[in-house]
One Martini backbone bead per residue (centre of mass of N, CA, C, O) as a GRO file, in nm:
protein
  341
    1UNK     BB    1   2.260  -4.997   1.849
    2UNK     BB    2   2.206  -4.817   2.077
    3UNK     BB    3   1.936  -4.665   1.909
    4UNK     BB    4   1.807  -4.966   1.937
    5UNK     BB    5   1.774  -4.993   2.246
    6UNK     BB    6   1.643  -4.724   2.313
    7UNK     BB    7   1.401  -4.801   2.159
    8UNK     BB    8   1.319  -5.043   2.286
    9UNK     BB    9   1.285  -4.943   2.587
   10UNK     BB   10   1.091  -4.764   2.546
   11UNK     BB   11   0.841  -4.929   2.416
   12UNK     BB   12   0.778  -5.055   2.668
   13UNK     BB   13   0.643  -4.821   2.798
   14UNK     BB   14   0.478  -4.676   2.476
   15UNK     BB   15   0.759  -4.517   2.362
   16UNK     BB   16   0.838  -4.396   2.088
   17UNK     BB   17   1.169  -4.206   2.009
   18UNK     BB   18   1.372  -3.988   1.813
   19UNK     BB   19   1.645  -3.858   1.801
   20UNK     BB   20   1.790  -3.578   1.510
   21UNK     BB   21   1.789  -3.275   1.627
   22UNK     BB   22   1.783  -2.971   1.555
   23UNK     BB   23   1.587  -2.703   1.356
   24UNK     BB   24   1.424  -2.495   1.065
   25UNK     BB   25   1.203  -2.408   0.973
   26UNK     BB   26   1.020  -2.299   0.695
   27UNK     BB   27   1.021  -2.050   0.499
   28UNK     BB   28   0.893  -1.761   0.520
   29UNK     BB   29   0.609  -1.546   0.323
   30UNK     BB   30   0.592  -1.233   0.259
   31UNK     BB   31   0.540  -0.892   0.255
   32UNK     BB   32   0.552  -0.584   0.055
   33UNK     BB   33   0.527  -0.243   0.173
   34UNK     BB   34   0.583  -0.165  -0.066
   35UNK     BB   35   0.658  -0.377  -0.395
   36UNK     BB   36   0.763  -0.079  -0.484
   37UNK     BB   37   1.037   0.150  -0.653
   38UNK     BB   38   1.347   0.329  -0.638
   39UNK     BB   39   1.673   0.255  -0.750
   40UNK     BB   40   1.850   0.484  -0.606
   41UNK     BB   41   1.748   0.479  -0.278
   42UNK     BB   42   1.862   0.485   0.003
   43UNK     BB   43   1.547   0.613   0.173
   44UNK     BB   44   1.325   0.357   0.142
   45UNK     BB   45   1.037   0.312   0.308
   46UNK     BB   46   0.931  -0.042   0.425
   47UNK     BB   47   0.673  -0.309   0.487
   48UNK     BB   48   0.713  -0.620   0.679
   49UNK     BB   49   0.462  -0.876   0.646
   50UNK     BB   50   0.417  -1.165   0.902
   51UNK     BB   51   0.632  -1.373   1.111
   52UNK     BB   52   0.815  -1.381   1.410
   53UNK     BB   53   0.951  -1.099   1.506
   54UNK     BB   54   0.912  -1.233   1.753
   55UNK     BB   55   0.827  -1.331   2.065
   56UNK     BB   56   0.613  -1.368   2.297
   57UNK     BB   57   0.751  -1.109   2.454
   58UNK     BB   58   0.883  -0.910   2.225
   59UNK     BB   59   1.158  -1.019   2.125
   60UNK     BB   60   1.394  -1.024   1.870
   61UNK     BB   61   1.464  -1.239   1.642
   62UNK     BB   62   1.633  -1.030   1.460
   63UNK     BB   63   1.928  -0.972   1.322
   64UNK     BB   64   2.161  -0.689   1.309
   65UNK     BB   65   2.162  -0.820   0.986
   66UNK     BB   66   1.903  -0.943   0.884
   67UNK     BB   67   1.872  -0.790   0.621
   68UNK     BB   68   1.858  -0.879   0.252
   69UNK     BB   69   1.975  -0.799  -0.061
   70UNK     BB   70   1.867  -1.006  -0.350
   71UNK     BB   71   1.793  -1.193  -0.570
   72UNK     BB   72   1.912  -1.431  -0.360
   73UNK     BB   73   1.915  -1.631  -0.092
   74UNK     BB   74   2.111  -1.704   0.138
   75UNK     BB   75   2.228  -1.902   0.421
   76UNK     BB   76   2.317  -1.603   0.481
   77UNK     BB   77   2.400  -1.259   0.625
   78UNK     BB   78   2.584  -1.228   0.397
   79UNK     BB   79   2.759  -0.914   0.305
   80UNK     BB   80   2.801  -0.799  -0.052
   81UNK     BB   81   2.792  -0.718  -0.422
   82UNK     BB   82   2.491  -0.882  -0.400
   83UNK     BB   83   2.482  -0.849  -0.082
   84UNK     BB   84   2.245  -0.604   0.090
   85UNK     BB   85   2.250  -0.424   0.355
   86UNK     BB   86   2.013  -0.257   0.510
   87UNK     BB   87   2.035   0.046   0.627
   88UNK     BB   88   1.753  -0.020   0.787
   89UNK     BB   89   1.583  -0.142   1.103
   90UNK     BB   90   1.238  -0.237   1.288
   91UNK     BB   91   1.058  -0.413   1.515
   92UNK     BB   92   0.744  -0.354   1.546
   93UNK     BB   93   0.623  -0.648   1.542
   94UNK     BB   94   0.595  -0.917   1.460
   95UNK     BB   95   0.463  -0.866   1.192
   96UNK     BB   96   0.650  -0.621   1.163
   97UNK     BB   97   0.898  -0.476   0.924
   98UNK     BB   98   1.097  -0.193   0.908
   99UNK     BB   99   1.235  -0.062   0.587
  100UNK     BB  100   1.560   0.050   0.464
  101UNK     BB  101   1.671   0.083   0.175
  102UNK     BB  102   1.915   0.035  -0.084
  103UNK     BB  103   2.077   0.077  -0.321
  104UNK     BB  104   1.998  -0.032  -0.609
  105UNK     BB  105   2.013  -0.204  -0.918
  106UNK     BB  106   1.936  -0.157  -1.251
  107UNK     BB  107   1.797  -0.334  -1.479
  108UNK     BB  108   1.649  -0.183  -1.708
  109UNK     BB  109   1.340  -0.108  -1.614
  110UNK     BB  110   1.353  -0.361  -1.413
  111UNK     BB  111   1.410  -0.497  -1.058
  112UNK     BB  112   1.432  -0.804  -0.878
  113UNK     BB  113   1.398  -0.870  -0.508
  114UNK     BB  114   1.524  -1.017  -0.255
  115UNK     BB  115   1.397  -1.025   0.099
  116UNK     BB  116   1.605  -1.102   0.366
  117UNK     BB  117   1.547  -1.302   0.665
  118UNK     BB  118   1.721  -1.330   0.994
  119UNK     BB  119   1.792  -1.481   1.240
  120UNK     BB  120   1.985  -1.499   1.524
  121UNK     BB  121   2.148  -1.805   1.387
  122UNK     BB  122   2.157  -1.733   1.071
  123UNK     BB  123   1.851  -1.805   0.974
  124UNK     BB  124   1.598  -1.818   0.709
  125UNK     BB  125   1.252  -1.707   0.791
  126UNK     BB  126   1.223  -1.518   0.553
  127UNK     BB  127   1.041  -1.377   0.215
  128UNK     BB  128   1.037  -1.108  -0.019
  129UNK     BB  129   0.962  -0.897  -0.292
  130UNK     BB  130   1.153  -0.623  -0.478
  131UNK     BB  131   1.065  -0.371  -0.719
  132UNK     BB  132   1.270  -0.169  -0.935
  133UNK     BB  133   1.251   0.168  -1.061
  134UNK     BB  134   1.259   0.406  -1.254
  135UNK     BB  135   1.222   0.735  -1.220
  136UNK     BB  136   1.048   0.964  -1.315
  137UNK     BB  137   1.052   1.233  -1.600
  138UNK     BB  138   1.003   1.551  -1.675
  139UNK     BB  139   1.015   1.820  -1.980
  140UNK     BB  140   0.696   1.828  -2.060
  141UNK     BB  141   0.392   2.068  -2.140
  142UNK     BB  142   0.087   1.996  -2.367
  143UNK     BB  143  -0.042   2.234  -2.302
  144UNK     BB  144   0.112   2.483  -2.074
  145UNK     BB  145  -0.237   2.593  -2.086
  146UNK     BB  146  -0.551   2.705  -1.960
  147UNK     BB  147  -0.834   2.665  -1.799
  148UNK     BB  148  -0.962   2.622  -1.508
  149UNK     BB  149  -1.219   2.418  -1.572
  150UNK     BB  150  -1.103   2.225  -1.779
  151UNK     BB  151  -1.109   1.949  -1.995
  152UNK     BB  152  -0.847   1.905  -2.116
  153UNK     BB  153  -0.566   1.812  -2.321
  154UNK     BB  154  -0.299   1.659  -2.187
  155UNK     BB  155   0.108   1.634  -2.267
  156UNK     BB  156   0.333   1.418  -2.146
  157UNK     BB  157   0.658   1.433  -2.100
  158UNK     BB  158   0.958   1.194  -2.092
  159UNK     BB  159   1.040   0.954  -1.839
  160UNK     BB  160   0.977   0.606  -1.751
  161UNK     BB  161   0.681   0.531  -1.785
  162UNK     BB  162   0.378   0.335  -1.756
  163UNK     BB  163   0.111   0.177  -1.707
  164UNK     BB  164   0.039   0.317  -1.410
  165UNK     BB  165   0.064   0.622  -1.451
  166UNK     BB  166   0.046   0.890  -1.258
  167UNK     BB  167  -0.112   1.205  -1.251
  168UNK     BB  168  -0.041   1.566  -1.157
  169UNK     BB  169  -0.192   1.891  -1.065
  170UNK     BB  170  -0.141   2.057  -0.817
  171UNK     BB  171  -0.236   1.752  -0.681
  172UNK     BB  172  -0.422   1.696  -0.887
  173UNK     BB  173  -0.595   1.482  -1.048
  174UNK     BB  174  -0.530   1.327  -1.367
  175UNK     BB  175  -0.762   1.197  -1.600
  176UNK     BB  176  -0.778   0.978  -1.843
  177UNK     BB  177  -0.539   0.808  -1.873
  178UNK     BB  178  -0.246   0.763  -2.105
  179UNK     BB  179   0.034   0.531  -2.210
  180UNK     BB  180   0.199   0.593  -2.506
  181UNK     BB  181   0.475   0.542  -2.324
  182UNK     BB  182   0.766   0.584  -2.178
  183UNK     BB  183   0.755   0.921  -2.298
  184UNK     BB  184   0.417   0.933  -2.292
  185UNK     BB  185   0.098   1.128  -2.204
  186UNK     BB  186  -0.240   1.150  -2.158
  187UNK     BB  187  -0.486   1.383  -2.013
  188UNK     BB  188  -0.746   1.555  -1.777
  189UNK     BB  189  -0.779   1.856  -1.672
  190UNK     BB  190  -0.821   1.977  -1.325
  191UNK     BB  191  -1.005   2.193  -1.184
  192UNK     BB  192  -0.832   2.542  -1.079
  193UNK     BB  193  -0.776   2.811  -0.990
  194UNK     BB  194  -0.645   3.078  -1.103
  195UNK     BB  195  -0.264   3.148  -1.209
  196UNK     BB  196   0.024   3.294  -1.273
  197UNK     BB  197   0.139   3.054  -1.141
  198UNK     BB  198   0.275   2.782  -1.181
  199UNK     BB  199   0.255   2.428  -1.190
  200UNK     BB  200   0.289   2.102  -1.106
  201UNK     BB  201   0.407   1.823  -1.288
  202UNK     BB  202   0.303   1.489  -1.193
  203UNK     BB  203   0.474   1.159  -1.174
  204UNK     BB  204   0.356   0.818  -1.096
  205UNK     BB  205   0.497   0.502  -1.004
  206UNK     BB  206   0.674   0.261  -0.895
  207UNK     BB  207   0.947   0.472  -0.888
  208UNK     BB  208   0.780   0.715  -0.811
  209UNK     BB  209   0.824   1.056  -0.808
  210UNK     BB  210   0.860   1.313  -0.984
  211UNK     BB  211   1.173   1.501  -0.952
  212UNK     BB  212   1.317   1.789  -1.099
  213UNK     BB  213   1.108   1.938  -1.291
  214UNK     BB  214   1.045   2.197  -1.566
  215UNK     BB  215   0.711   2.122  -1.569
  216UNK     BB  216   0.439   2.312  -1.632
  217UNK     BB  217   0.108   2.451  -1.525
  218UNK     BB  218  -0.153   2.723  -1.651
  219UNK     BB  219  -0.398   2.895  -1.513
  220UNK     BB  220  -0.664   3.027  -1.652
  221UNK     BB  221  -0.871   3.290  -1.686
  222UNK     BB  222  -1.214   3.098  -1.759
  223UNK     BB  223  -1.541   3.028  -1.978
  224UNK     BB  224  -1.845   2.829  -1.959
  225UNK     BB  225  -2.101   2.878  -2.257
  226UNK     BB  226  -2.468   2.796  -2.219
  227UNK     BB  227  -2.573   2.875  -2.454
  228UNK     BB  228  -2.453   3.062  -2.784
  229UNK     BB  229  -2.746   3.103  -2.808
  230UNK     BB  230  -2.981   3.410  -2.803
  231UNK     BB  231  -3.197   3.593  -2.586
  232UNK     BB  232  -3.351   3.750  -2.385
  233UNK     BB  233  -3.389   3.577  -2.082
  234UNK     BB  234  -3.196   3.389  -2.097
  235UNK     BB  235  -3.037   3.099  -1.962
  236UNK     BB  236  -2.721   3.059  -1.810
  237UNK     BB  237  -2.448   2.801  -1.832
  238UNK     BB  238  -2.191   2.836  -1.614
  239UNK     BB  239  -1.832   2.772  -1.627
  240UNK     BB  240  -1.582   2.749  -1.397
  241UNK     BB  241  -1.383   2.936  -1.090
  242UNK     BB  242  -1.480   3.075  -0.784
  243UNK     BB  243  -1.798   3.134  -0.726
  244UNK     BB  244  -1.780   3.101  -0.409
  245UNK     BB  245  -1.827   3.370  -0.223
  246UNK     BB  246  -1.973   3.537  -0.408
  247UNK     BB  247  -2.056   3.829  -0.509
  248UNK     BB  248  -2.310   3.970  -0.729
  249UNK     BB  249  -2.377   4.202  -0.988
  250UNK     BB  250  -2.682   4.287  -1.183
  251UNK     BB  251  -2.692   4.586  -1.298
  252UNK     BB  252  -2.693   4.787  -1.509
  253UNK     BB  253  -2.394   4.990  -1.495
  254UNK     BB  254  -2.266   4.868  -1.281
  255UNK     BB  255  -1.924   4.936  -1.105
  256UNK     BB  256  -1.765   4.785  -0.888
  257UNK     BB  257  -1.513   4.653  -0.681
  258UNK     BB  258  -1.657   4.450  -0.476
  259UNK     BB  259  -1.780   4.277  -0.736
  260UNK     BB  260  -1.911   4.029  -0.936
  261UNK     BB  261  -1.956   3.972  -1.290
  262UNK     BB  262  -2.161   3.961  -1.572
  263UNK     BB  263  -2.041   4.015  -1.908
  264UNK     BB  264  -2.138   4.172  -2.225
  265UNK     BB  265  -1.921   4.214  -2.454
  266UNK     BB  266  -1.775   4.368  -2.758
  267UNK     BB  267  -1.524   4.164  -2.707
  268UNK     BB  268  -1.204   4.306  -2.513
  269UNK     BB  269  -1.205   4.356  -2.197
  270UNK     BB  270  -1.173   4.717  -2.112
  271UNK     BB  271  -1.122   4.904  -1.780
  272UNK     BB  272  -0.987   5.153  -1.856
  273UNK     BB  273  -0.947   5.476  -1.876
  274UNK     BB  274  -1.152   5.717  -2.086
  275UNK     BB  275  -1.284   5.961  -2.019
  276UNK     BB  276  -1.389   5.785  -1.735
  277UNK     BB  277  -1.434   5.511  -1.896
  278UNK     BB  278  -1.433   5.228  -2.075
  279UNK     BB  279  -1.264   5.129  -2.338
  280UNK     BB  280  -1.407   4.834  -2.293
  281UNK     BB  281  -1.708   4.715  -2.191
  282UNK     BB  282  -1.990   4.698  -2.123
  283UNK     BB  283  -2.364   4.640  -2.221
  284UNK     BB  284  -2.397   4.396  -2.011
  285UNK     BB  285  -2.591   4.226  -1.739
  286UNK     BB  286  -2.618   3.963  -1.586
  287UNK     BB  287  -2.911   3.829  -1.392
  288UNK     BB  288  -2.996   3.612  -1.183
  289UNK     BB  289  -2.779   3.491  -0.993
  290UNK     BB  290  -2.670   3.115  -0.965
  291UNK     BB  291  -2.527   2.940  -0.745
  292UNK     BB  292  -2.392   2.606  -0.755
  293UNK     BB  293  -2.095   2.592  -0.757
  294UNK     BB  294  -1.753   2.706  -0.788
  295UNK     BB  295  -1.814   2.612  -1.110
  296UNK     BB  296  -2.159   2.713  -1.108
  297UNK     BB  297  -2.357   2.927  -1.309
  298UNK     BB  298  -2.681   3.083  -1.354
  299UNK     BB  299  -2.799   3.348  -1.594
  300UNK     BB  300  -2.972   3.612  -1.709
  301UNK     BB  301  -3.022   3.765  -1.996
  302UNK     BB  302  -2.999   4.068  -2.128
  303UNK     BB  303  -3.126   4.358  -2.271
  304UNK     BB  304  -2.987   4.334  -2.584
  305UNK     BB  305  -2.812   4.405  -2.886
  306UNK     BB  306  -2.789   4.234  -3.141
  307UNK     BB  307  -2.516   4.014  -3.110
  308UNK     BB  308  -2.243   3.979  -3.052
  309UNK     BB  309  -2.039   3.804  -2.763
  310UNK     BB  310  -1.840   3.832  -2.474
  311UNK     BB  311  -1.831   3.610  -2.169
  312UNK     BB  312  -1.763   3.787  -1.865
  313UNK     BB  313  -1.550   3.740  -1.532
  314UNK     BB  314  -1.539   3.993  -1.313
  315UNK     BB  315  -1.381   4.121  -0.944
  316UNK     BB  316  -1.416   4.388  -1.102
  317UNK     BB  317  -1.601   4.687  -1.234
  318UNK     BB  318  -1.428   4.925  -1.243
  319UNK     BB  319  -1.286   5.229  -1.321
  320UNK     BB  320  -0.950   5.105  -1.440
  321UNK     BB  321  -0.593   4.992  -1.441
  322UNK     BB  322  -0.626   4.700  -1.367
  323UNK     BB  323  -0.618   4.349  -1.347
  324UNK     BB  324  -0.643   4.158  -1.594
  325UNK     BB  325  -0.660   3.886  -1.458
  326UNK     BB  326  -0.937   3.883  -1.308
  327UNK     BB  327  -1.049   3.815  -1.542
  328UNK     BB  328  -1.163   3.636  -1.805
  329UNK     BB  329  -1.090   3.461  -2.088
  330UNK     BB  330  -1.082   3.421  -2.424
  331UNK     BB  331  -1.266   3.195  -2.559
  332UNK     BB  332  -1.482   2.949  -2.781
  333UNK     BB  333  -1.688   2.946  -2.494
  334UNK     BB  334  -1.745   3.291  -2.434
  335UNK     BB  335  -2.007   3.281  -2.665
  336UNK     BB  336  -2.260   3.520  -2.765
  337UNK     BB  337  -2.558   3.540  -2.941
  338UNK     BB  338  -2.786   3.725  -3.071
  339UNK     BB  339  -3.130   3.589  -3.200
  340UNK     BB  340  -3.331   3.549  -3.466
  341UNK     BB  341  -3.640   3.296  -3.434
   0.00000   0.00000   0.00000
């Protein structure tokens, strides 16, 4: 009766008013960048992003425990053995808030929480979804080397692979990935500088980056060339890896030290010295060599007598006990033939 009193009074005046005490708006739909993570890591941070994190004057809305993982979200920030309170937190802008993930339990390949976010009042502000996957981890890769200039197919081997798993080999990016399971994909090796020493190859998913895999592999130094028959005068397409900045010898008979040439070996080349000369040296030496970019140069074939050669290309042309590592391998790609057409 009172309350009917008390809006009649108020008609009166041409404003009917309904007082029914105070309320927290419907929680609100955020965003978590990345969407997705490795659930063993209890230092993973993540941004929530969407709105309310601070008031106008830009004092922060949300509770001192206030982000909580858990399956669904609680009436309140109670952390127990379902809801876990995330590591740490602090709210970037009104619009950010930076978290830092607690250890998640995966359950199966990949389990989904929700992240829950409470203002000062300890009521539900809003949330979003955040998905835990298992690390993958690399055990082997075959072939485990290859040529420089790439274009290879490799077979990376492990756990945890997913749909998504994206590889690299010393950083850069393999090509053409396909994921035949969850424990193997394979891709096209990138091309790299050659070198003795192995590089990391590195498999990553929604779980993050394969980390203490003990699969790596090594870049030869080889070359492709085009065509692989031909006459003096022809003008070869060499593929490699290091061609830019290179000084290159052109001259038949020069060995320098200092220059780096394309020769033409009845075999494989070796630069020992053998009563001062090399042991199975150059018979010719490409010339008119025009660099196309660090992977690609063009060069004119010498005249010389007609057989098979192996297409050699070393950074030292001296008669010495060099470092055999200098010059490219011999590959089935890196042979030219001389013949009458």
């Amino acid at each position: 009766m009172a309350r009917a009193g008390l809006a009649a009074a108020l008609a009166v005046a041409g404003t009917v008013t309904v007082f029914e005490g105070t309320g927290h708006a419907a929680a609100a739909s955020y965003k978590a960048v990345p969407a997705t993570g490795p659930s063993a890591n209890a230092a993973y941070v993540i941004q929530i992003t969407g709105t309310g994190f601070t008031d106008a004057v830009g004092t922060s809305q949300v509770h001192a425990a206030g982000v909580i993982f858990a399956s669904t979200c609680g009436a309140d920030n109670t952390a127990d053995g379902t809801h876990l309170a995330a590591t740490a937190y602090a709210v970037a802008t009104t619009a950010k808030l930076v978290v830092t993930t607690p250890s998640l339990t995966l359950t199966g390949t990949s389990t989904a929480f929700k992240v829950c976010v409470y203002d000062l009042a300890n009521a539900l502000l809003g949330s979003t979804t955040y998905t835990v996957y298992a690390a993958p981890t690399v055990t082997s890769v075959g072939p485990a080397s290859g040529p420089a200039f790439g274009g290879n197919t490799v077979t990376v081997v492990g756990t945890g692979f997913t749909k998504k798993a994206t590889a690299t080999i010393a950083g850069v990016a393999v090509t053409n990935v396909k994921v035949t399971g969850t424990t193997s994909l394979t891709g096209t090796v990138p091309a790299r500088a050659a070198s003795a020493t192995a590089t990391d190859v590195v498999i990553t998913t929604e779980g993050g980056p394969s980390t203490g895999g003990s699969a790596a592999y090594t870049y030869k130094k080889a070359i492709s060339v085009s065509p692989q028959y031909g006459a003096s005068g022809t003008i070869l397409d060499i593929t490699g890896v290091g061609f830019a900045g290179v000084t290159f010898g052109t001259v038949n008979g020069e060995n320098s030290a200092v220059k780096t040439y394309v020769y033409f070996v009845p075999g494989i080349y070796n630069p020992t010295t053998n009563a001062g000369v090399k042991t199975l040296g150059q018979t010719g030496t490409c010339s008119a060599v025009q660099i196309i970019s660090d992977t690609e140069l063009t060069c004119t074939a010498p005249a010389i007598t007609a057989a098979a050669y192996t297409i050699t290309v070393v950074t030292d042309g001296s008669v010495h006990a060099q470092d055999l590592t200098q010059q490219s391998v011999v590959s089935s790609k890196s042979t030219f033939t001389y013949a009458t057409f």
